[in-house]
C-alpha positions as CSV (number, residue, x, y, z in Angstrom):
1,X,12.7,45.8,-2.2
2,X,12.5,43.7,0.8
3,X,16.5,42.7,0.3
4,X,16.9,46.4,0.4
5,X,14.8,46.7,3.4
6,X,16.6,44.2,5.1
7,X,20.3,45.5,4.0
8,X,19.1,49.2,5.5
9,X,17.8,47.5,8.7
10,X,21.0,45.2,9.2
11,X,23.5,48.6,8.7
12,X,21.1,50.5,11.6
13,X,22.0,48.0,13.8
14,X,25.6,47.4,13.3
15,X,25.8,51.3,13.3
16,X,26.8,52.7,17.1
17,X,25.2,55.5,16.9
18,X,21.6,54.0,16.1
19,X,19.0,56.0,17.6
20,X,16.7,52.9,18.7
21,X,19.4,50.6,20.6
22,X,17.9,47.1,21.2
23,X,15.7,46.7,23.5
24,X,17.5,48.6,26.8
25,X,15.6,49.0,29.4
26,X,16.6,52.9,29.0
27,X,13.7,53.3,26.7
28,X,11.7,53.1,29.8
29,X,13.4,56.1,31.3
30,X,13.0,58.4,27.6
31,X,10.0,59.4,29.3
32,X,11.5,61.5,31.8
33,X,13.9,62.8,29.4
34,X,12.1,63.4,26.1
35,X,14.9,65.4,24.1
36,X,17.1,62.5,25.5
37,X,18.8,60.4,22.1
38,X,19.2,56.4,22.9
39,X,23.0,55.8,21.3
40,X,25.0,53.1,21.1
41,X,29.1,52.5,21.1
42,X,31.6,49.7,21.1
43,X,32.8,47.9,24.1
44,X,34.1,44.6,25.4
45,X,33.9,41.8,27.7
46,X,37.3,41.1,30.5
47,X,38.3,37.9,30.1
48,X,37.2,35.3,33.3
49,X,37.7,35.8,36.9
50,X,40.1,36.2,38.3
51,X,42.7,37.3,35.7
52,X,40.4,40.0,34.6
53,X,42.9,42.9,34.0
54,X,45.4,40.5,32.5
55,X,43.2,40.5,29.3
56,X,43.5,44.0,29.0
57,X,47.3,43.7,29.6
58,X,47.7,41.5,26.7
59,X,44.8,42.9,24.7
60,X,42.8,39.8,24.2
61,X,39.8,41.6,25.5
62,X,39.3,43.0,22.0
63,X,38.6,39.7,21.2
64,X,34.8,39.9,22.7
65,X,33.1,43.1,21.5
66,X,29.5,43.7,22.7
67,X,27.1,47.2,22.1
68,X,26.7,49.3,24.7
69,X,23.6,51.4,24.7
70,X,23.1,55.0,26.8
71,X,20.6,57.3,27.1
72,X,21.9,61.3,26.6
73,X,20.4,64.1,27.2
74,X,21.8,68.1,26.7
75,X,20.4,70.6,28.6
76,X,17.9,72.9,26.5
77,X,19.5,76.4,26.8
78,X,22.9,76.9,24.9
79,X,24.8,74.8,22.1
80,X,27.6,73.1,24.4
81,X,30.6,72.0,24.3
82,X,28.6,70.6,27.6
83,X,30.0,69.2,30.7
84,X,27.9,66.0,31.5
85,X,27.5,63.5,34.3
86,X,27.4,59.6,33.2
87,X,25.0,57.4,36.0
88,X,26.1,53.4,35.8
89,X,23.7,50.9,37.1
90,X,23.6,48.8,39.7
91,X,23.3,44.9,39.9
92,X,19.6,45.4,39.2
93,X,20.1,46.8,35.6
94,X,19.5,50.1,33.9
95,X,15.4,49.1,34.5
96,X,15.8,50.4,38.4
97,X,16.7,54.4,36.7
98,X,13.0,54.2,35.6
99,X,11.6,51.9,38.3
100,X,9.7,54.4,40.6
101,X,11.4,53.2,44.2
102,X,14.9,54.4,42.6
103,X,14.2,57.3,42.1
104,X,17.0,59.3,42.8
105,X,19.5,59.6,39.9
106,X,16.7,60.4,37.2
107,X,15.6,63.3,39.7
108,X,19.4,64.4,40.2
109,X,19.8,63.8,36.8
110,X,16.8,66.9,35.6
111,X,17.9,69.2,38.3
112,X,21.7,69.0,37.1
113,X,20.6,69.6,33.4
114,X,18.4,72.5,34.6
115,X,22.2,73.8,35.6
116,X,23.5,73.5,32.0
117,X,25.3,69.8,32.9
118,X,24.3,67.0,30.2
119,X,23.4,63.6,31.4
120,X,24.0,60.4,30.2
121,X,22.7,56.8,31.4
122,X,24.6,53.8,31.1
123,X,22.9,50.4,30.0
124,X,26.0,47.8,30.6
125,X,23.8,44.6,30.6
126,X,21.3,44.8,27.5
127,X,24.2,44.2,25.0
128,X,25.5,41.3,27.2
129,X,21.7,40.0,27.1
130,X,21.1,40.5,30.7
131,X,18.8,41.6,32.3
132,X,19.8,41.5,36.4
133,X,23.0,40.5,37.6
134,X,22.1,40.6,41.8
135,X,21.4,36.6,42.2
136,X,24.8,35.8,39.8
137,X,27.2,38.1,39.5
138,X,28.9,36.1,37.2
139,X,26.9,36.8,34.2
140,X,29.3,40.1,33.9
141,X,31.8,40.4,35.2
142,X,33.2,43.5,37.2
143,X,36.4,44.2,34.8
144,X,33.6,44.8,32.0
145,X,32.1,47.4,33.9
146,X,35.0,48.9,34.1
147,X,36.1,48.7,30.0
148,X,32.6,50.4,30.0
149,X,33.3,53.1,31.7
150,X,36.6,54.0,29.7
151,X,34.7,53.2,26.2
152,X,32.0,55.5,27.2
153,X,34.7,58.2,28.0
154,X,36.1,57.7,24.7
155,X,33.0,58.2,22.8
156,X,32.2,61.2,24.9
157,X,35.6,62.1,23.7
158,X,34.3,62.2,20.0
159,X,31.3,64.3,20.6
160,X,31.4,68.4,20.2
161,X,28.7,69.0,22.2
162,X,30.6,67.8,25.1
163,X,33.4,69.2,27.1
164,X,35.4,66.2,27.5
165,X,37.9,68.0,30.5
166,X,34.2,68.0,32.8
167,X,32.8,64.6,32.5
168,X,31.6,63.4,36.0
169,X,30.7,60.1,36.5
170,X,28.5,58.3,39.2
171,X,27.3,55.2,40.2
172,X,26.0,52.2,43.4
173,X,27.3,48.8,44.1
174,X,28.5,48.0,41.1
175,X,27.6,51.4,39.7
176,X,30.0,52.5,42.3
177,X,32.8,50.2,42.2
178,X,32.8,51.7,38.5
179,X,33.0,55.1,39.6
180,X,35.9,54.2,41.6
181,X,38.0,52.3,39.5
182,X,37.8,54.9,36.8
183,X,40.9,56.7,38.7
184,X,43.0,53.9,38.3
185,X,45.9,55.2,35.7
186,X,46.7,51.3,34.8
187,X,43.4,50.2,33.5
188,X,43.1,53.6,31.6
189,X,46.2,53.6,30.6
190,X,45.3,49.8,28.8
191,X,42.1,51.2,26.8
192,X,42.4,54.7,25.5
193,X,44.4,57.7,25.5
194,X,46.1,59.0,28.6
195,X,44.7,62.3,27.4
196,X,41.7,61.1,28.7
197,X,39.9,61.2,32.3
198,X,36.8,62.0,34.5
199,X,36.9,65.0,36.2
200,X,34.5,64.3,38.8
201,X,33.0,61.3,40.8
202,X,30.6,60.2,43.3
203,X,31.1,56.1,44.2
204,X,28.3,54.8,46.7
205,X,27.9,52.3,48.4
206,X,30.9,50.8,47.2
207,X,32.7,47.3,47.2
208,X,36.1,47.9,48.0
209,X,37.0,44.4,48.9
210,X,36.2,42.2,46.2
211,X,36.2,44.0,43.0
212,X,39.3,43.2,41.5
213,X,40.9,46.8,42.9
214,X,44.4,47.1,42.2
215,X,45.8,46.2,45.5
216,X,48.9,48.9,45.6
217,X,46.6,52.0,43.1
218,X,48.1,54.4,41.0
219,X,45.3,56.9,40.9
220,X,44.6,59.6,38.0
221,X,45.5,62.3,39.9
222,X,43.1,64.4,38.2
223,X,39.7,62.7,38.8
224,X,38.4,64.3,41.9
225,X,36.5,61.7,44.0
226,X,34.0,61.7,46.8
227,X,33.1,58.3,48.2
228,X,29.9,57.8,50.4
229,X,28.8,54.6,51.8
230,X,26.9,53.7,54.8
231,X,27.8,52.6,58.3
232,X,25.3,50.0,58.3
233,X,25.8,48.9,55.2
234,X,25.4,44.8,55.0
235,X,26.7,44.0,51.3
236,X,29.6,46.2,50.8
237,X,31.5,47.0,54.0
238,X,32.5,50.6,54.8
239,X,35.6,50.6,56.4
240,X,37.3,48.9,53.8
241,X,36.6,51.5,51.6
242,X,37.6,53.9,54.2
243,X,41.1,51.9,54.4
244,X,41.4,51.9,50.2
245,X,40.7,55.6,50.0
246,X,43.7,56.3,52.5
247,X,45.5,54.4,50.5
248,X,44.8,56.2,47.4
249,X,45.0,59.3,48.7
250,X,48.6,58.6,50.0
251,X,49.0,57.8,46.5
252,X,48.6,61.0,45.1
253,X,44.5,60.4,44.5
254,X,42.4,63.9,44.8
255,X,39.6,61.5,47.1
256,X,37.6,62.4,49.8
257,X,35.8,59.5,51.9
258,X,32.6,59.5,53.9
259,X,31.0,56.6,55.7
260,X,27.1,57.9,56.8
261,X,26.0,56.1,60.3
262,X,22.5,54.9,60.0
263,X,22.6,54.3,56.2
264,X,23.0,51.1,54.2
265,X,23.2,49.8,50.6
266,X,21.7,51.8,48.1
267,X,20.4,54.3,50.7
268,X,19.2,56.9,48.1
269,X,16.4,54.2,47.3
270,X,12.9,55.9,48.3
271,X,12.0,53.1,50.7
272,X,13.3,52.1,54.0
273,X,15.6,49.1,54.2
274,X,14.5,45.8,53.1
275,X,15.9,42.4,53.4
276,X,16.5,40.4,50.1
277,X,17.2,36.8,50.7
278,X,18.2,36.4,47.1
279,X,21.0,38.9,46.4
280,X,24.3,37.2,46.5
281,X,27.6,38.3,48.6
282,X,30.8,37.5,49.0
283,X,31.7,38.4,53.0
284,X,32.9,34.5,53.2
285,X,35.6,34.3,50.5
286,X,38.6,35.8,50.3
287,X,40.2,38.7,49.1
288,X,40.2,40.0,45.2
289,X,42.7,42.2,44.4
290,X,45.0,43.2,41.4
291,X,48.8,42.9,42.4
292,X,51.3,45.2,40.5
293,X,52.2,42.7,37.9
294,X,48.6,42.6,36.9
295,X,47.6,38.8,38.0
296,X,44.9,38.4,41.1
297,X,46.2,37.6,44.1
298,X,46.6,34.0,44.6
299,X,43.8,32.8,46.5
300,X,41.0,35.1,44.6
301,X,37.9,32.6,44.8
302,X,34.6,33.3,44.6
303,X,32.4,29.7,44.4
304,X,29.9,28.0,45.5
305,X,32.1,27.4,48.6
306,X,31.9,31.1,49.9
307,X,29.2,32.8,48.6
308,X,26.2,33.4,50.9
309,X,22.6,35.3,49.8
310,X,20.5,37.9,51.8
311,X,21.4,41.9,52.4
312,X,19.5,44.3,52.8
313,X,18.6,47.3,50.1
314,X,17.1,50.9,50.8
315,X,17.3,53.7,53.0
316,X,15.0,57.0,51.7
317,X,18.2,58.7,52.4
318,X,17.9,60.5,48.9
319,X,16.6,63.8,50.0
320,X,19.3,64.3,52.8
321,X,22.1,63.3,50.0
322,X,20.7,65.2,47.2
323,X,22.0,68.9,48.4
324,X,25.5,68.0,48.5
325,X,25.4,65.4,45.5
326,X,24.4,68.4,43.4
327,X,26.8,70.9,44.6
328,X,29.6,68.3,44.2
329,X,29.0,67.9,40.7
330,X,27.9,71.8,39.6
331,X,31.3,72.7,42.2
332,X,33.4,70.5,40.2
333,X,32.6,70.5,36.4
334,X,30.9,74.0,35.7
């Protein structure tokens, strides 16, 4: 009995779809959304900085599967096919959607399904046993992020409750930089069908400098964007962003870009800005971008050499955004 026990145990947890993924730090947020089911689906780990998008290229990424885990929730009146919005995670981890001074995407997230617009919540660090990624961002790495985007689009993709032509997709800081690379037709085009896209998105507080951005983009022309970040953001700097959504746009991207004076990095927080001395940044080293060949330009380097620590966090800006966040995503996928 207790081999059988075991065998049953060892299949729930090599099955994706197990209703009690790991130990996320999702479980924390069921309680907000008590129909919500914890899943779980395939992804992988980029190879190193800086070549990250060469191991999609040649495919070697598929040599590093992890478990992603997600929280999803339907709204209550109707049987679907629903549209749903996905909400990535910052540096901080999936903990910070339950952690009660963030608490703006788990509030957008109940008014939207209210409107008849699933939700679903990322986990990207549990299955890569992390737990926080803000005082060493090399413990995942930013091309991973971006596999998980495009694996969780796929799954959506299998799932007939969901309207797979309105999936929206949001996300800050790393959360955002997500959100933005998911137009990129190259990286899509390397993981799963070209069938395949988001519909809508809302990047914040975005790093546009130092992601690993395709330097020259070839934007899904379908994925309507809308890019906010703040003037007086200190981590992620604004007018960059400003410059790369030019340049997407002049590349046929649907994008619209807004840079807010008087708010800073992760401005939705419910708490005025803070300084924290121990969140790492890269202002010091130089560029990282993706050239057209697919290899990082050739002085990428982010070391002990350039990086510095300290920006500051917060804003209580979420009231003043949460109008138009709504609208954007009920304009754009119902």
């Amino acid at each position: 009995m207790k081999k059988f026990l075991a065998l049953i145990i060892l299949l729930l947890i090599n099955n994706p779809d197990y209703s009690f993924a790991g130990t996320s730090s999702l479980h924390d947020l069921w309680k907000y959304f008590k129909d919500g089911k914890m899943v779980r689906f395939k992804s992988y780990n980029s190879g190193p900085f800086p070549n990250e998008f060469m191991s999609l290229k040649d495919g070697s990424y598929k040599n590093s599967p992890v478990n992603v885990d997600a929280l999803i929730a339907y709204p209550k009146k109707g049987e679907g096919p629903f549209p749903i919005v996905v909400f990535n995670h910052s540096s901080g981890g999936a903990r910070l959607f339950s952690n009660e001074w963030f608490k703006f995407n788990r509030q957008q997230a109940r008014m939207l399904l209210k409107k008849g617009i699933a939700v679903m919540f990322v986990d990207n660090f549990n299955g890569r046993s992390v737990i926080s990624a803000g005082a060493d961002q090399a413990q995942v790495s930013t091309y991973s992020f971006y596999i998980d985007a495009f694996m969780t689009l796929e799954y959506l993709s299998k799932n007939p409750k969901i309207n797979i032509k309105k999936v929206g997709i949001t996300g800050w800081s790393r959360g955002g930089m997500n959100s933005l690379a998911i137009a990129e037709k190259r990286i899509r085009d390397t993981l799963i069908s070209k069938d395949l896209y988001y519909a809508a998105s809302i990047p914040r507080s975005v790093e546009c400098r130092q992601s690993g951005f395709f330097r020259n983009p070839q934007p899904i022309k379908e994925t309507k964007i809308w890019m906010v970040n703040g003037k007086d953001d200190d981590a992620s700097h604004a007018h960059i962003c400003e410059e790369y959504g030019e340049k997407m746009k002049a590349n046929g991207a649907d994008i619209k870009v807004t840079t807010k004076a008087g708010w800073g990095h992760g401005f939705e927080a419910n708490y005025e800005p803070e300084y924290e001395k121990h969140l790492e940044a890269w202002h010091e080293c130089p560029d990282y971008y993706t050239e057209d060949d697919g290899m990082a330009n050739k002085d990428a380097k982010i070391d002990a050499s350039c990086i510095t620590y300290g920006y500051s966090v917060g804003g209580n800006k979420g009231r003043a955004f949460s109008r138009p966040f709504k609208k954007f995503f009920i304009e754009n996928l119902l």
